[in-house]
C-alpha positions, 0 to 999 in steps of 0.5 A: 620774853623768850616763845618755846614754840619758836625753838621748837619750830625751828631747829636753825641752831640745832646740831644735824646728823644728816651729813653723817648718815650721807657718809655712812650711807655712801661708804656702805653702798661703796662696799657694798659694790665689792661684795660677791654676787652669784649669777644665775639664769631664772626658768621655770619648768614643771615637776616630773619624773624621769622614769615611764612606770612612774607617770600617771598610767591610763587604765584600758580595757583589754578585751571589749566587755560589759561592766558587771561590777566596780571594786573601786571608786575615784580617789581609791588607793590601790596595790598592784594586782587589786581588781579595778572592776568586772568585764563580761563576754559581748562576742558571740565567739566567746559566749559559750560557758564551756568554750574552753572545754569544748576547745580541749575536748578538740585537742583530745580527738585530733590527738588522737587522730594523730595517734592513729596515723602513727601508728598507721606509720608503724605499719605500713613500715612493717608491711614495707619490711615484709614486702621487702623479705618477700620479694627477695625471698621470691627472687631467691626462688627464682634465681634458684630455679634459673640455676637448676635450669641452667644446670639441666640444660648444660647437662642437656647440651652435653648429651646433644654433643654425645648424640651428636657424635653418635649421629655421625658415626651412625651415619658414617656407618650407614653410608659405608653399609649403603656402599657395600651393599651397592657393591654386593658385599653385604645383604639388604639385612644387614643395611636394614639393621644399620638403617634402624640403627641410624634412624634411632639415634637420628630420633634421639637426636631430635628429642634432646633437641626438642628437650634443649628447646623446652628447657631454654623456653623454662628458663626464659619463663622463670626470667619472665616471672623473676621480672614481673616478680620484681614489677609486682613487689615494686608496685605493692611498695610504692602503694605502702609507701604511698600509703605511709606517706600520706599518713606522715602528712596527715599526722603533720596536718593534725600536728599543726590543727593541734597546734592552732587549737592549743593555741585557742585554749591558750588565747581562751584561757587568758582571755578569762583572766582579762576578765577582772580589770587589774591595777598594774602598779600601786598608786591611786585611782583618779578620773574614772570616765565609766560610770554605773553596770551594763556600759559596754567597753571597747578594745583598749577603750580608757577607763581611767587613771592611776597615779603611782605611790612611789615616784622619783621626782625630777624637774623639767626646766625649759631655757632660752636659746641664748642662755642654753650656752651657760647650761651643762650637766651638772650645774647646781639649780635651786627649786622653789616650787609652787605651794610652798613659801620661799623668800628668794635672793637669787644674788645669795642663794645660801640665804634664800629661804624655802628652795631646795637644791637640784643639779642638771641630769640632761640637756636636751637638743630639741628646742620645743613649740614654744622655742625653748630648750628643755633640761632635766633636773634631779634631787642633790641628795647631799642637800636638803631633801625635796618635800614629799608633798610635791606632786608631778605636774606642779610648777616649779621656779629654778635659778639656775647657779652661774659664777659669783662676782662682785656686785659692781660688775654685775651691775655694769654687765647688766647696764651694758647688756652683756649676757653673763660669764660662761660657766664652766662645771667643776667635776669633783669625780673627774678630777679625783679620777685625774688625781689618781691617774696621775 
């Protein structure tokens, strides 16, 4: 009798497929072997943003105040330009209500202070003038009267020669009479009346001199007077001119008070518009660190953070010394961040799931603390688009695209240690650039 449960125990006379599967499996492996593998450096990094105005802003205080009112609570979104909380005033210089007010009404009467002292100016430039007129008109009067003093005492020199002459002839003629008369030939009447006549033009003689005498001593006192004239004018113009220039700097000392009080209204009149704290850009209100009224703010104290709306997201990647050599501008990168799930086959990038493509924008030549290189990567816009939902600071996994090889050579590559194949990035602009000059 033949058991059923020996021929189902054992299976000695059954047909195996085993030695087919081993086959078929070996050929696969073998093939396998030659299929392409892509080589890639794996990093990690942070999320980003290549541009200032688009990182988390702090908040400061720009003048030291006193809360006296929040507009805004943490999570808040904001535009630009919408009111973040009230200040007010904690300086005694700037608790006067009516400060600025009182500022201009200063500006006003230093303006007017200067206007006095152009017009002061304006006068003493006249008074110049008419010291000026004067003081020729002055010395034309004396010039005048020297030349009719010179006229009389030419006139006078003249009638001194004439009288002179008749001096002479009148003593000649005396002598001759005197001789005559000692010889007897003309009576002591006719000496007399020739002596008179002598003795008169002697005296007329002594009168033009005295006459030519008074009229050099005129003239040497109308020079007098023409010289004090001029010391006397020149003196009255140094004392205007004095006086106009010490106006010309009162006016420049009131234009530079005028200036620095103008410039208080101004600094007064900006100050109130610091008043009310104002958000510099959209974005979202976060890690408000003042709480309640009445708290006193310092200069440039911080208040809070506000995250902008609108960012251009980019990737900071951070690389080991050794592979920083594989890394060039350009270079494809796929992103895998933090959050969103991702089957990856860093080998077959084409068939990993939930990564995004990315390319190097910057390599920077700075190794970090940590000895590592940092590189920047942004957005290839011709391929899917990175997820809205990425926040900056999230963490992100990159594979950084190398050649592809076979997979026989990459596993012997790593069996050796030898670090991957230098890659060299194909620039598509520079050689269609090439292409046309060419």
């Amino acid at each position: 009798m033949k058991l059923k449960s020996f021929d189902k125990i054992y299976h000695i006379h059954k047909q195996s497929s085993v030695k087919n599967w081993f086959i078929f499996m070996g050929i696969l492996c073998f093939v396998t072997l030659f299929l392409p593998w892509t080589q890639n450096i794996k990093v990690k990094g942070t999320v980003t943003t290549l541009y200032q105005d688009q990182r988390p802003q702090q908040l400061n205080s720009p003048i030291p105040g006193k809360i006296m009112k929040w507009y805004v609570k943490n999570g808040d979104f904001v535009k630009k330009g919408d009111t973040i909380l009230q200040l007010a005033e904690v300086k005694d210089d700037y608790m006067d209500p009516q400060l600025l007010e009182r500022t201009e009404q200063q500006v006003s009467a230093k303006k007017g202070v200067r206007n006095y002292y152009e017009a002061k100016v304006g006068t003493t430039a006249d008074q110049i003038k008419a010291l000026g007129a004067g003081r020729e008109l002055k010395l034309a009067q004396l010039r005048v009267k020297i030349s009719q003093l010179n006229n009389k005492l030419q006139a006078e020199q003249a009638e001194l020669l004439a009288i002179t002459n008749e001096l002479r002839l009148s003593e000649d003629q005396f002598n001759r009479q005197k001789k005559m008369y000692d010889d007897g030939l003309v009576s002591l009447t006719q000496l007399q009346q020739r002596n008179v006549s002598y003795q008169n033009v002697l005296a007329k003689k002594t009168a033009i001199d005295n006459k030519l005498a008074q009229t050099n001593q005129e003239i040497l006192t109308v020079q007098i007077e023409e010289r004090a004239t001029i010391q006397d004018y020149t003196e009255k113009l140094s004392k205007t001119e004095g006086d106009r220039f010490s106006s010309l700097g009162q006016i420049e000392g009131s234009t530079g008070e005028i200036a620095k009080l103008e410039n208080q209204v101004a600094n007064y009149r900006a100050r109130r518009g610091l008043y009310f704290v104002q958000a510099s850009q959209d974005g979202q209100i976060v890690q408000l660190n003042k709480g309640g009224i009445g708290e006193i703010l310092k200069e440039t104290e911080s208040i809070g953070t506000i995250v902008p709306s609108k960012v251009d997201y980019a990737v900071e990647i951070f690389v080991r010394p050794v592979d920083l050599p594989l890394l060039k501008v350009g270079q494809r990168v796929m992103c895998v961040f933090d959050g969103f799930p991702a089957i990856v086959f860093s080998g077959w990038p084409t068939t990993s799931y939930g990564t995004f493509a990315g390319q190097v924008i910057a390599v920077e030549n700075n190794i970090n603390a940590s000895g590592l290189f940092r590189a920047l990567v942004m957005e290839d816009k011709g391929q899917k688009p990175w997820p809205p939902q990425i926040k900056v600071g999230a963490g992100v996994q990159g594979i950084a695209i190398l050649n592809d090889v076979p997979i026989w050579y990459e596993l012997w590559r790593n069996i050796n240690g030898f670090p991957p194949d230098y890659y060299t990035v194909k620039n598509e602009n520079k050689a269609t650039n090439d292409a046309a000059a060419k």
